[in-house]
Residue, then its C-alpha position, 0 to 999 in steps of 0.5 A: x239950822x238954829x238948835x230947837x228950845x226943849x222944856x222939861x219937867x221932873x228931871x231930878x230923876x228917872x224918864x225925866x233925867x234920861x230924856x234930858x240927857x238924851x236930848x241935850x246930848x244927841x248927835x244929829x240934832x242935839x236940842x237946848x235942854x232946860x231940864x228943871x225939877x222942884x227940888x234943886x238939891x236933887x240936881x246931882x245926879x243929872x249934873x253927873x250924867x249931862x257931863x261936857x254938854x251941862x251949861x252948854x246944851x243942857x241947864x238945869x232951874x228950879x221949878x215947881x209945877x204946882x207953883x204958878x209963878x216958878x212956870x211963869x219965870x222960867x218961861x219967861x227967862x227961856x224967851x227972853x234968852x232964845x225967844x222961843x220955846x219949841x219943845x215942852x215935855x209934860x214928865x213931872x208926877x207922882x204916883x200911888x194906891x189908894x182906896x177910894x173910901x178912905x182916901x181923902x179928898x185933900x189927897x186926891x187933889x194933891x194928886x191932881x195938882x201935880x198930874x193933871x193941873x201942873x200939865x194944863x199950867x205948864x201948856x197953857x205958858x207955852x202955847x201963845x209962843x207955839x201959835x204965834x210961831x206956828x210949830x211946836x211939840x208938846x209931849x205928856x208922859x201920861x200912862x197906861x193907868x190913863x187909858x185901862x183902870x187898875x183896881x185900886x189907882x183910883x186917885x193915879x188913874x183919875x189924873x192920867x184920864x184927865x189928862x188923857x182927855x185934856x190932851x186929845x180936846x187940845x190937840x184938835x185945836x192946836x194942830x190948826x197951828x202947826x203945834x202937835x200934842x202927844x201922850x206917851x203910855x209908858x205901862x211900869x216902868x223901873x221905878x214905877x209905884x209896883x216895884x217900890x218897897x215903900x208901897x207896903x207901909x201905904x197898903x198896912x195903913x190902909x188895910x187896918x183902917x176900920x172903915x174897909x170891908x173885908x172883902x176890899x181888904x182881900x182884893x188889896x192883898x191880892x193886888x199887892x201879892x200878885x204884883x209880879x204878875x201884873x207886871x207879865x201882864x202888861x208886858x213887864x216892867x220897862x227901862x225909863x231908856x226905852x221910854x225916851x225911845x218913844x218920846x224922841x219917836x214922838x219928837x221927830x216924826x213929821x206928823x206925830x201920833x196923840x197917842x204912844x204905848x211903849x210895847x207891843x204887850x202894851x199896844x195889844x192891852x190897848x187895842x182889846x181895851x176899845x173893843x167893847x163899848x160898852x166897858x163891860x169888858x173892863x172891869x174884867x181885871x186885865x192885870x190880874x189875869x194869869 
């Protein structure tokens, strides 16, 4: 049986490096790998981990998902080489904390570009090759902040929710030929905007903006303070291996799920979040409960 044909986005790093990795050096059923990253000179370190299947299984190109045209001539180059494309992992986005009445609209869309409208140009390059072979996997690494808000994720949450919303539309449509769309929700995960010293230089800024209410300033203290706790809450922050555990689950399940936690803690969050219809309940904080 021919290797199947994976794409995947943000691969300079973290879940996006790991699941190239891991895919490209499987033992059963080892894919064609085609892991790109926007920044080429940030390849190093997945050269380092590819070892002996580098150029063989796994190759690494420069692509930029907010660049229409870096899409277009990478999946273009990948069909002209296997005339196929059977896998397309959605990995590639940037997070942050914000709040909302300081924060500007160019910066919202910034975010979106990359999380929400980098998704939508990198599935719509692939599905006319998916139909027309009637199969294919398609695997967004969404969130938990896509699925349960977060006090001050507004921007982070937003373009995961679209997502979110994006994909379960899509994937009524898509399952009629044969392709399967699938979200992981990994909650925090290693490298994740919570355990980033970086953030305090974000959170001062935005704290000393005149425009912010004091009681909104206690709230984003606490969000940063309690930081910890909130990752006990949501099950304590995830290795990026134990995410590629679930993609693969995604990956080679004959009738994969639309949607993926990556714990069980995650998974009961989940679950409470759908009990009440009317959303009342969320707004009572889940990640600031004790």
């Amino acid at each position: 049986m021919a290797s199947r044909i994976a794409l995947l986005t943000g691969c300079s790093s973290g879940i996006g490096l790991v699941t190239a990795q891991r895919l490209a050096q499987r033992a059963k059923d080892p894919l064609i790998v085609y892991a790109t990253m926007r920044n080429m000179s940030k390849k190093g370190e997945l050269e380092a981990a590819a070892g002996n299947v580098l150029n063989k299984t796994l190759f690494i190109r420069e692509l930029d998902v907010t660049k229409e045209e870096t899409i277009v001539e990478t999946v273009s180059d990948i069909m002209d080489t296997h005339g196929q494309i059977d896998v397309l992992v959605n990995n590639a986005g940037i997070s942050g904390i914000s709040i909302a009445e300081v924060t500007s609209i160019s910066t919202f869309k910034r975010m979106f570009d990359t999380n929400f409208f980098g998704v939508v140009r990198m599935t719509q390059e692939v599905i006319p090759h998916m139909k027309r072979r009637r199969s294919g996997r398609i695997i967004n690494i969404s969130s938990l902040a896509g699925i349960i808000g977060v006090m001050f994720y507004d921007m982070y949450g937003s373009s995961k929710f679209a997502l979110e919303g994006f994909s379960e539309c899509l994937a009524m449509s898509l399952r009629h030929s044969n392709v399967w769309v699938s979200n992981v929700q990994p909650g925090p995960v290693e490298t994740d905007i919570l355990t980033n010293p970086d953030v305090s230089d974000v959170l001062r800024e935005q704290m000393d903006d005149p425009r912010v209410d004091e009681k909104t300033r206690e709230m984003y203290r606490m969000i940063w303070e309690r930081r910890e706790t909130m990752l006990t809450v949501a099950g304590g922050a995830q290795t990026a291996s134990e995410i590629v555990d679930v993609v693969e689950e995604a990956l080679d399940s004959e009738r994969p799920h639309l949607r993926y936690q990556t714990s069980e803690k995650s998974r009961k969050l989940v679950a409470e979040r759908f009990k009440d219809p009317t959303g009342d309940d969320v707004t009572g904080d889940y990640f600031l409960k004790s």
